[in-house]
C-alpha positions in Angstrom: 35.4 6.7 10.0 32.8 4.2 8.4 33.8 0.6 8.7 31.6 -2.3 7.1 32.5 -5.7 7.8 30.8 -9.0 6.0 27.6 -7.3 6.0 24.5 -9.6 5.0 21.4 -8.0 4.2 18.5 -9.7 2.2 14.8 -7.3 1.7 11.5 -9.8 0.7 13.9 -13.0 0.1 16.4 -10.7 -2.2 20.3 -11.1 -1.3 21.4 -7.3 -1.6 24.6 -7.9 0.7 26.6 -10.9 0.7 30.1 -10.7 3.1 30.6 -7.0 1.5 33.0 -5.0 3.6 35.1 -1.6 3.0 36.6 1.0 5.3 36.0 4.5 4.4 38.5 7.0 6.0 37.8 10.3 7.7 37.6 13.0 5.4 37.4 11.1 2.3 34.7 12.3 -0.3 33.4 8.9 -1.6 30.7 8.4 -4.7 28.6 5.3 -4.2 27.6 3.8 -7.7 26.1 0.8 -9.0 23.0 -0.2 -11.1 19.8 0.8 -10.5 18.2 -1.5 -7.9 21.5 -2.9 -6.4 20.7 -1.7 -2.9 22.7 1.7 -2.7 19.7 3.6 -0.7 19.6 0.4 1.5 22.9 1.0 2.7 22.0 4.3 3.4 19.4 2.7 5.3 21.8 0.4 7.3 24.6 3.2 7.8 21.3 5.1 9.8 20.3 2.1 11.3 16.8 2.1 10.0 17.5 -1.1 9.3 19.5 -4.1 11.0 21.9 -5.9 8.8 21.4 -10.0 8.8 24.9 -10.5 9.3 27.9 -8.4 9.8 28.6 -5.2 11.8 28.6 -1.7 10.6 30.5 0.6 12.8 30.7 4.3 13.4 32.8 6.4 16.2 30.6 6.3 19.1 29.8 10.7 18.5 29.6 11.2 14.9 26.6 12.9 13.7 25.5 11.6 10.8 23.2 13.6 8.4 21.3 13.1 5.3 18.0 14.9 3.2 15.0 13.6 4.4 12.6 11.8 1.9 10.1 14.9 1.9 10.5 18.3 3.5 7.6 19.8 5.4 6.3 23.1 5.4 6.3 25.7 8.0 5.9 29.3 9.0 9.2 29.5 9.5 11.6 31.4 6.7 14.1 29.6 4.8 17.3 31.4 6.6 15.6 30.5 9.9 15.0 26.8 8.9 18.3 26.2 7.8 19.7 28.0 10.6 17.6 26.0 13.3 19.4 22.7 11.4 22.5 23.6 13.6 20.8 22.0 16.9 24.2 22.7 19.3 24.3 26.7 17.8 20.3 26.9 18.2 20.4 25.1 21.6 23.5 27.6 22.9 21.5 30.2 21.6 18.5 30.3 23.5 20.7 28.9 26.8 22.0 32.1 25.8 19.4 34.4 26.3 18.2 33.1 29.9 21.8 32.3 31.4 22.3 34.2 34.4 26.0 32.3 35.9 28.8 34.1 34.7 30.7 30.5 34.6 28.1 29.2 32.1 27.6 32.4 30.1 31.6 32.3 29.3 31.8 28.5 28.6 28.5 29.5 26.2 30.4 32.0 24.3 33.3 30.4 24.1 31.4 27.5 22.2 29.6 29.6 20.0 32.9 31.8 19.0 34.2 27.7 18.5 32.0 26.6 16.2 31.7 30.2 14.2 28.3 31.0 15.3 28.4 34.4 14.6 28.9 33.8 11.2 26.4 31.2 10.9 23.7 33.6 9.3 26.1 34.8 6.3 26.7 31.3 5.5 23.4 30.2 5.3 22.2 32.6 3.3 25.4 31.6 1.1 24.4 27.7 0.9 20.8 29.1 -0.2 21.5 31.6 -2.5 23.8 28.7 -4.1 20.6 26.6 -4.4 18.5 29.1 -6.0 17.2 31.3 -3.2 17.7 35.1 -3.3 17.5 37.6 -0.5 13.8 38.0 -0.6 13.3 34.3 -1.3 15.2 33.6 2.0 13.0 35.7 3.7 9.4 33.6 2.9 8.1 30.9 4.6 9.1 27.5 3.4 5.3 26.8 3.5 4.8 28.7 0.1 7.1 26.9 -1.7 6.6 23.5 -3.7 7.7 20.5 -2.6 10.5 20.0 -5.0 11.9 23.4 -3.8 11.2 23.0 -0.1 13.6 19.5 -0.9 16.6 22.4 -1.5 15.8 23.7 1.5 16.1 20.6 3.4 19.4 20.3 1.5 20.7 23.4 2.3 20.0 22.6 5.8 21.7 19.2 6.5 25.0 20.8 4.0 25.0 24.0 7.3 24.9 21.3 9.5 28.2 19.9 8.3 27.4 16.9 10.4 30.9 14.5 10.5 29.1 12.0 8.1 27.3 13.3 5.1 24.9 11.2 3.2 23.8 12.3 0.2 21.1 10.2 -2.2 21.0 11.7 -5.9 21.1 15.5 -4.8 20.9 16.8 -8.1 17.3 15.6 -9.3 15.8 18.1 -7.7 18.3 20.9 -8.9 19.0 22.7 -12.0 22.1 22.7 -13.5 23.1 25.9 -12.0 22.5 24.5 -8.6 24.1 21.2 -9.5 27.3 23.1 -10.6 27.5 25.3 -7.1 26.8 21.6 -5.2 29.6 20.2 -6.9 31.8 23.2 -6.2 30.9 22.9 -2.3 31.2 18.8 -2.2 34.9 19.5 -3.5 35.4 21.4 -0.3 33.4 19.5 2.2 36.0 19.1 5.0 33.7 16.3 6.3 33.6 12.1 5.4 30.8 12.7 2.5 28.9 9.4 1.4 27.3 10.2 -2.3 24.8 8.4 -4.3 25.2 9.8 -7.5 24.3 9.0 -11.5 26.0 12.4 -12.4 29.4 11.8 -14.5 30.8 15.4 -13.6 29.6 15.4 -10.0 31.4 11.8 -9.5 34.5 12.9 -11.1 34.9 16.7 -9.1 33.4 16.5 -6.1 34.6 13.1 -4.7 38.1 11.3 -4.5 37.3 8.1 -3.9 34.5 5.2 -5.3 33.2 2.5 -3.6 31.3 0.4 -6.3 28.1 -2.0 -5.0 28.3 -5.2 -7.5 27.3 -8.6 -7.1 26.5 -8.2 -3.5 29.7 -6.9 -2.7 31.6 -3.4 -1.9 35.0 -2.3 -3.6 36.6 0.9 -3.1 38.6 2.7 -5.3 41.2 5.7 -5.4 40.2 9.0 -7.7 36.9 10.1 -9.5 34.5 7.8 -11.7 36.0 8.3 -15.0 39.7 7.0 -13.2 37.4 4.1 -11.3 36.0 3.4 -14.9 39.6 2.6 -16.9 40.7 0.7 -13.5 38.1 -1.2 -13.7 38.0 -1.8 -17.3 41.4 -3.3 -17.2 40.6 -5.1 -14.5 37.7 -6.8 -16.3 40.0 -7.3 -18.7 42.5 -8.9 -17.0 40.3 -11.6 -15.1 38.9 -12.4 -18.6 42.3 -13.3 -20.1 43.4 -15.2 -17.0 40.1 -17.0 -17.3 40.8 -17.5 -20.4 43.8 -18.8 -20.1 42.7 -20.8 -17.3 40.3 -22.8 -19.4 42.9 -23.4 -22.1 44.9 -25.0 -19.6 42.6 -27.2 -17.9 41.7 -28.3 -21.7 45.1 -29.4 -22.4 45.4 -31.2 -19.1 42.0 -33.0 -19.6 43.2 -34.1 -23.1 46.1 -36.0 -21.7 43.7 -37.5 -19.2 41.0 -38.4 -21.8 43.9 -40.2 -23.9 46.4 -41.8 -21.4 44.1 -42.4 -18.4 43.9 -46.0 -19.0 47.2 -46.8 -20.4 48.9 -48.3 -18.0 52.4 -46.6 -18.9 50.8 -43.2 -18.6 48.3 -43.6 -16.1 50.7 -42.1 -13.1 50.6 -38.7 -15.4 47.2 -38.9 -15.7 46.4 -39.2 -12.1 49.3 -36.3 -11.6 46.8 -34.0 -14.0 44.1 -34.8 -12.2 44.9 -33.5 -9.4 46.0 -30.4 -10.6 43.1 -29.8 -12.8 41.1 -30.6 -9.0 43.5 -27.6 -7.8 43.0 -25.1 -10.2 40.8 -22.5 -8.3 38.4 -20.8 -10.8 38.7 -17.7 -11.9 35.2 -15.9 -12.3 35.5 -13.4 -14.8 33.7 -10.7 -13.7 30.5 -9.5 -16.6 28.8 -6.7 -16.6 25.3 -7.1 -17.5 24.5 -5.1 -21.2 22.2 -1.8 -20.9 19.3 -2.0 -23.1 19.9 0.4 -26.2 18.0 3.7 -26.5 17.2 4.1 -29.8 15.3 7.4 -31.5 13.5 6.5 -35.3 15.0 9.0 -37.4 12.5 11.3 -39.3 12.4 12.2 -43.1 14.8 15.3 -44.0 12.7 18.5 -44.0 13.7 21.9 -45.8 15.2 24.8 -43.1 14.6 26.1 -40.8 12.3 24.2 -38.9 10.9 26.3 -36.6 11.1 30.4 -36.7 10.5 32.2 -34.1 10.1 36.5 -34.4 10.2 38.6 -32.2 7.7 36.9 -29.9 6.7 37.4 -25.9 5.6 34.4 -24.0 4.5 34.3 -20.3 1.4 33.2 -18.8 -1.7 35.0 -17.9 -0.7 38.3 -19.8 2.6 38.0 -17.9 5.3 38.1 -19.9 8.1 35.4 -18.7 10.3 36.0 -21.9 10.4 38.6 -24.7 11.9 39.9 -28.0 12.8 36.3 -29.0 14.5 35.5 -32.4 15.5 32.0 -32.6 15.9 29.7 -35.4 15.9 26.2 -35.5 17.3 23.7 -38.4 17.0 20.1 -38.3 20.6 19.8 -37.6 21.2 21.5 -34.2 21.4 20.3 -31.4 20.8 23.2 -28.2 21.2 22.9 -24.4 19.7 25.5 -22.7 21.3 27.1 -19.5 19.8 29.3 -17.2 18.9 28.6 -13.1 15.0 27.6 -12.4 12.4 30.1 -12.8 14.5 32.1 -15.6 11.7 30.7 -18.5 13.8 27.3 -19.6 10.4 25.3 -19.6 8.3 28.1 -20.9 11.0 28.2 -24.0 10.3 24.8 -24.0 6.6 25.0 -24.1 6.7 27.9 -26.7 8.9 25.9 -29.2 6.5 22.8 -28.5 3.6 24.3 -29.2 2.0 24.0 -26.1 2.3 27.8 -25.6 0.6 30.4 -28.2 2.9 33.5 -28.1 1.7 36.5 -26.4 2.9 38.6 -29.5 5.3 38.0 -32.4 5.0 35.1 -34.5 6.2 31.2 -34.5 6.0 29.6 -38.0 7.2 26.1 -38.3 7.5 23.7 -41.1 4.2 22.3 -42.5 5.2 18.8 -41.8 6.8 19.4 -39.0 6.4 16.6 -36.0 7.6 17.4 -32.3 8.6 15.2 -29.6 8.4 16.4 -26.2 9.6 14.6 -23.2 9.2 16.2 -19.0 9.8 14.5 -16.0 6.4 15.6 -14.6 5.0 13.3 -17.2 5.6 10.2 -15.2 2.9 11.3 -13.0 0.3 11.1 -16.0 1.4 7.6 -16.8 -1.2 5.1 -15.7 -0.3 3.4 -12.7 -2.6 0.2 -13.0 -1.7 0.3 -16.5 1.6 -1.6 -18.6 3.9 -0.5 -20.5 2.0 -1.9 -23.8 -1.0 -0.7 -22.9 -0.1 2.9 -23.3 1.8 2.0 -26.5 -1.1 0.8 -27.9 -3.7 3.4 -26.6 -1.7 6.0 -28.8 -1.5 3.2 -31.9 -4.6 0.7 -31.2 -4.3 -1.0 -35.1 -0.5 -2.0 -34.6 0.2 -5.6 -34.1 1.5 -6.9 -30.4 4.6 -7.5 -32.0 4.8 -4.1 -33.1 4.2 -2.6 -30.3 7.0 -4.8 -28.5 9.6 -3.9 -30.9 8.2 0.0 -29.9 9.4 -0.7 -26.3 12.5 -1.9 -27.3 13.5 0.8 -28.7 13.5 2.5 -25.3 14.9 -0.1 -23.9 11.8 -1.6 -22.3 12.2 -5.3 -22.9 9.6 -8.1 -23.2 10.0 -9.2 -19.4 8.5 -6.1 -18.0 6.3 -4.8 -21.0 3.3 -6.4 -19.4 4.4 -5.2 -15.9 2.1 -2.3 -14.4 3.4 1.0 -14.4 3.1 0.8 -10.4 6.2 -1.9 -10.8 8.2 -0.5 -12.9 11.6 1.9 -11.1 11.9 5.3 -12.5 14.2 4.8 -15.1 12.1 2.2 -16.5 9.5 4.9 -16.6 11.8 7.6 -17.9 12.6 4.7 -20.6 8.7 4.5 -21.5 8.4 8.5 -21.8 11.1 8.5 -24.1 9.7 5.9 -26.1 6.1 7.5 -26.0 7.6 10.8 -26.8 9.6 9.5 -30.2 6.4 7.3 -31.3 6.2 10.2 -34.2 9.7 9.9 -35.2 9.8 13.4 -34.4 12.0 15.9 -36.4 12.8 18.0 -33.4 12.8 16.2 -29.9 12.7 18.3 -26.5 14.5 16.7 -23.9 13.4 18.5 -20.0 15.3 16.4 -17.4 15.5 13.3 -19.5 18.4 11.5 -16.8 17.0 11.9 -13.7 16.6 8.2 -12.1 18.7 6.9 -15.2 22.4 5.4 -14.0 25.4 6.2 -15.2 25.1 3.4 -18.2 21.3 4.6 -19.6 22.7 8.1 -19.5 25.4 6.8 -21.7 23.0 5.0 -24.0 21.2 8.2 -24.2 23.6 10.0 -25.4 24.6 7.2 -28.1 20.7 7.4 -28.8 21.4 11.3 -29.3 24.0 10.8 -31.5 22.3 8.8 -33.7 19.3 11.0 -34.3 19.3 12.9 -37.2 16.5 15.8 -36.0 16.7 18.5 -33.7 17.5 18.5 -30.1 16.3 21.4 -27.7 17.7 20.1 -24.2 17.3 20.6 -20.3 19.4 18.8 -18.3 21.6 19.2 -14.9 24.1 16.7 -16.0 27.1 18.8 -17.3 28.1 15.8 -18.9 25.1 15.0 -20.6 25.6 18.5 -22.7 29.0 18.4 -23.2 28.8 15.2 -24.8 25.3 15.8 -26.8 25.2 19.7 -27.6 26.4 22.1 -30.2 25.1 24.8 -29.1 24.0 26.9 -25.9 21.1 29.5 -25.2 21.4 31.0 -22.4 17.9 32.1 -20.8 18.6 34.9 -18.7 16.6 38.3 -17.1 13.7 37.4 -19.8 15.8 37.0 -23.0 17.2 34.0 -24.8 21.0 34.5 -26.6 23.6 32.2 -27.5 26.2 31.6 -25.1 29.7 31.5 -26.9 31.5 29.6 -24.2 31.7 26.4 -23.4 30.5 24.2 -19.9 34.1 25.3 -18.3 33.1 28.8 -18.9 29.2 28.4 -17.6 30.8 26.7 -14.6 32.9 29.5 -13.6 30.8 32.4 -14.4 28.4 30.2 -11.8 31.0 30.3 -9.7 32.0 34.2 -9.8 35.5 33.6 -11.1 37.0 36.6 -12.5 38.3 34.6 -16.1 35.0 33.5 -16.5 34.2 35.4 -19.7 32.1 33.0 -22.0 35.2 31.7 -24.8 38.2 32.1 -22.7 38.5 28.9 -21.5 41.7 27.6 -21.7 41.7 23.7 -20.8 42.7 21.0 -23.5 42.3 17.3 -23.5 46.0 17.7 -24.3 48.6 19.3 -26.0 46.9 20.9 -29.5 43.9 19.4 -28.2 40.7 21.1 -29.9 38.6 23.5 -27.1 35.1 22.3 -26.5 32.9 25.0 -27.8 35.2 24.2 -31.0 34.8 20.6 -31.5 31.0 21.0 -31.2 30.8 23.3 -34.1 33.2 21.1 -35.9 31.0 18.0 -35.4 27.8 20.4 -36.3 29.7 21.3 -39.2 30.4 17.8 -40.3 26.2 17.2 -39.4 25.5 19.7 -41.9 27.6 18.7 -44.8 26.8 15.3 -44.3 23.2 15.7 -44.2 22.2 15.6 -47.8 24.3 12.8 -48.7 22.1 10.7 -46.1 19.1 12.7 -47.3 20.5 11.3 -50.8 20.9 7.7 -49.9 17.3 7.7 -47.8 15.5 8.9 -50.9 17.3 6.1 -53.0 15.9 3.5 -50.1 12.5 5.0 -50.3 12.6 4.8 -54.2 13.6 1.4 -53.9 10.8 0.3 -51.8 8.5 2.4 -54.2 9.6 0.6 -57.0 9.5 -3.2 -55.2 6.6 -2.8 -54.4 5.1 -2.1 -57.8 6.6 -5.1 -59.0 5.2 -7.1 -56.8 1.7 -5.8 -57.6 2.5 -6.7 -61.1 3.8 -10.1 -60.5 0.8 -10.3 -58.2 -1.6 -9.8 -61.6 0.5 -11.3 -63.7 0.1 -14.6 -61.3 -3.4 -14.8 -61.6 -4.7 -17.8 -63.6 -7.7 -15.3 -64.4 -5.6 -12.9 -66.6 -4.2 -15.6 -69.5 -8.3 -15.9 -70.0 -8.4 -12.3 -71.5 -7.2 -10.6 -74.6 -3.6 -11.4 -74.9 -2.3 -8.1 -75.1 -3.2 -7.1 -71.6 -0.4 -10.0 -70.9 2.1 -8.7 -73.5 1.7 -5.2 -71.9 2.0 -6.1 -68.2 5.2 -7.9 -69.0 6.7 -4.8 -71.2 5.6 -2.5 -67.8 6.9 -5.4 -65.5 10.3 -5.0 -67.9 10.3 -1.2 -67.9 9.9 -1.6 -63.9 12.8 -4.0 -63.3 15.1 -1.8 -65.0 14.4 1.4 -63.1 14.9 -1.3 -59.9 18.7 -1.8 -61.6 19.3 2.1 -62.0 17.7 3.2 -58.3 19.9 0.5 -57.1 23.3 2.1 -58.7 22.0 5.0 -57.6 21.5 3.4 -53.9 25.3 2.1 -54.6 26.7 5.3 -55.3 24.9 7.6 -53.0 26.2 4.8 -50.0 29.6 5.0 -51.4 29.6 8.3 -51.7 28.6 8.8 -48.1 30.9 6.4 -46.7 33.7 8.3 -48.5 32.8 11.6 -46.7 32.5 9.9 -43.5 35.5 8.4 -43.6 37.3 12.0 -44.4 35.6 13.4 -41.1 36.7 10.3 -39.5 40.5 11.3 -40.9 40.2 14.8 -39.5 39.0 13.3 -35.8 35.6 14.6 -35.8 33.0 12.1 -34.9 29.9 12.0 -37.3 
């Protein structure tokens, strides 16, 4: 079907192709991936022929339609079901030939086309593809014009998926869905019986909807058989592998080059020398393959506060006097950690808002803890940042008196190194900027963090670092996300905001998925799947690791209270070793002296017994998290 061969490609002096070929068969469902910036739209680009590769040839059969979602979808009169309707050009072009035809020959040949290509059907399964995406009857009945741009974008997707054109290319679908609509996309990908191209970050799209990976690196193309998480162990080992041959390569062109560095000029050994010479010249190298390291997400974890943190009593919140949600009860302890389900325009971001404290309840009440800091981090952010502005700059505007080196290390910690701190924001690629949100939003060291999108332009590797970061915290997490992945691997709990209330959903993601999907064993807890045989069920391992959170919480609360008494207590010693240093002191009375060194006594033992204490509240811990670690639930 798609055929690439040597292709050369370089954009302003950059080499983003060098001799990279592969050979994608018709029918196959293939996930592009690579890192961020390693030219995966630009191949897109070529494949269209928007652009003209350098060298090479890219080669499609001479009819194949190919189709793709245009970078922004315009606005018309027009209603959604007749937009994605008119996407089918043949049906639409049949269909007006249709209406004006007046030879019998070309009126049969007509609709014996459209009866070919199903037109008949065609409405039903538009208004299937948008009602998948979010759109219900009266929705499909409005002009695309009144919708928002990031809606009218579903629309355009809906379109080009009715289209079925023989080559699908799809660039990061999912950042413009929920996870509702992400989960129905996936579902429909599985059965696309077309070639589908897909750019994707998403774990669980990669790993259902596609059977084959073709992996951009170092300039080159590499396909391989099954989902991501099968392309991921394959090419682990094979990482692996090259490293120990290389390995082993070097080892023996050391040995060789020994005997040549001691026998080369010894006449009776200088045949053998030459002899190893050569085959050292032989050897071809083996270039183990590296990966470059993902910068680190790390969240500062916040002081332990008393539950709950937040309440929230029977409260109604909405906008304008209009309610979007009602009769809420929630409670939230510094422990959990809460995804919340529910398609767009259901009140996920209103919840949000409300728990944030950027929305007063209409009624009801919402009493948090007195200390109490919050984190919140949107995608819509990124269009506040400054785009003339650095990374450092807005740092510092929300911590002017910090050090530059402060600020740095700051950065860091969202993975924004020192090579692009100083860049403008203008420069920086949207991860980068979802990197500096994060880090703006956990300046605080928040006790409960809100998380609305958080992975959208992140690859596959930040999102992992993201969820180590997650992990790690010890305060609240309240997340929105449509990476399925992202929740199994980071939530305890679901809250499923529905028809304008907010309960707990008792299943797990397999369960959400197929209630999405209208399968009949789709009530929430009856999911059946296992890792393998005895194998604990999802919703079941998260309350175990919860469980595990909880009980180890005040032994870490323990051991930080012994750190912070520690630092208490240094630093009082040094302020009377300070005094005690001054030559201006042995002028006085000399029982100021003989008292500062009885307190400077009294404090260095209470430094010997917070440090025991330190000792055994760390052993103690270690000791529980090594029986957690015994039972198999991570802590």
């Amino acid at each position: 079907m798609l055929t690439i061969s040597d292709l050369g490609f370089s954009m302003a002096g950059v080499p983003l192709f060098e001799g990279a070929s592969a050979r994608v068969p018709g029918g196959a469902r293939v996930g592009l991936v690579g890192r961020n910036g390693t030219g995966k739209t630009t191949l897109f680009r070529l494949i269209r022929g928007e652009l003209s590769p350098d060298a090479g040839t890219i080669s499609l059969p001479s009819r194949a339609r190919i189709g793709g979602v245009a970078q922004e979808a315009p606005g018309d009169s027009r209603t959604l079901i007749e937009t994605v309707l008119a996407a089918d050009t043949e049906r639409a072009a049949l269909m007006a030939e249709a209406e004006t035809a007046t030879d019998p020959a070309r009126i049969a040949e007509i609709q014996t086309r459209l009866t070919d290509i199903d037109a008949h059907s065609a409405e039903a399964r538009a208004a299937s593809i948008l009602a998948g995406l979010g759109f219900d009857h009266a929705a499909q009945a409005r002009a695309s014009a009144e919708f928002s741009g990031g809606w009218r974008m579903r629309v355009a997707l809906a379109a080009v998926l009715f289209s079925a054109p023989d080559l699908l290319l799809l660039d990061e679908p999912t950042n413009y869905l929920d996870l509702e609509g992400a989960l129905w996309l996936e579902s429909y990908l599985a059965r696309y019986p077309y070639t589908l191209l897909l750019i994707s970050h998403d774990r669980g799209l990669l790993n259902r909807a596609v059977n084959q990976i073709l992996h951009l690196n170092n300039r080159t193309l590499t396909l391989y058989g099954g989902g991501y998480d099968t392309f991921d162990r394959v090419r682990r080992e094979k990482l692996a592998l090259q490293a120990a041959m290389a390995k082993k390569q070097d080892a023996r062109r050391a040995h060789l080059q020994s005997f040549v560095d001691r026998f080369r000029y010894k006449a009776s050994k200088a045949k053998q020398a030459q002899a190893r010479i050569k085959m050292i010249e032989k050897m071809e190298p083996i270039a183990a393959e590296i990966d470059g390291a993902v910068a680190p997400i790390r969240l500062p974890n916040p002081e332990e506060l008393p539950p709950p943190l937040m309440l929230i009593e029977d409260a109604t919140a909405g906008y304008g006097g209009q309610a979007v949600l009602s009769r809420l009860n929630l409670r939230i302890d510094q422990d959990d950690r809460i995804a919340l389900l529910g398609a767009n325009g259901q009140g996920k971001s209103t919840l949000a808002k409300l728990i944030a404290g950027r929305l007063a309840p209409m009624s009801g009440r919402r009493q948090v803890s007195g200390k109490l800091r919050i984190g919140y981090f949107a995608q819509h952010q990124q269009d506040e940042l400054s785009a003339s502005e650095s990374a450092i700059d807005h740092i510092r505007r929300l911590r002017p008196d910090e050090p530059p080196a402060r600020l740095r290390a700051r950065l860091a910690s969202g993975g924004i190194g020192g090579d692009i701190a100083e860049n403008p924001v203008s420069a920086l690629s949207g991860g980068q900027k979802a990197r500096l949100l994060l880090a703006l939003a956990a300046i605080d060291a928040p006790h409960l963090m809100i998380l609305d999108e958080p992975t959208n332009h992140l690859d596959i590797e930040s999102r992992h670092a993201l969820v180590e970061a997650l992990n790690d915290y010890s305060g609240a997490v309240i997340l929105i996300t449509h990476d399925a992945h992202l929740v199994e691997l980071a939530a305890d709990r679901l809250w499923l905001v529905r028809d304008g209330r907010v309960a707990p959903y008792d299943g797990d993601m397999d369960d959400y998925r197929r209630l999405l999907l209208g399968r009949p064993d789709a009530a929430p807890g009856t999911s059946g799947s296992t890792s393998g045989a005895g194998a604990p069920q999802p919703r079941a391992a998260r309350q175990s690791k919860a469980e595990s959170r909880k009980a180890l919480a005040p032994l870490r609360a323990d051991l930080r209270a012994c750190e912070e008494r520690i630092e208490k207590i240094e630093a009082m010693l040094a302020k009377i070793d300070e005094r005690l240093a001054d030559p201006g002191l042995y002028d006085g009375p000399p029982d100021r002296i003989e008292a500062l060194q009885i307190k400077r006594a009294e404090i260095v033992e209470a430094q010997a017994r917070a440090e025991a204490l330190w000792l055994a509240a760390g052993e103690r811990l270690e000791a529980a998290e090594a029986e957690a670690a015994g039972t198999g639930v991570e802590v």
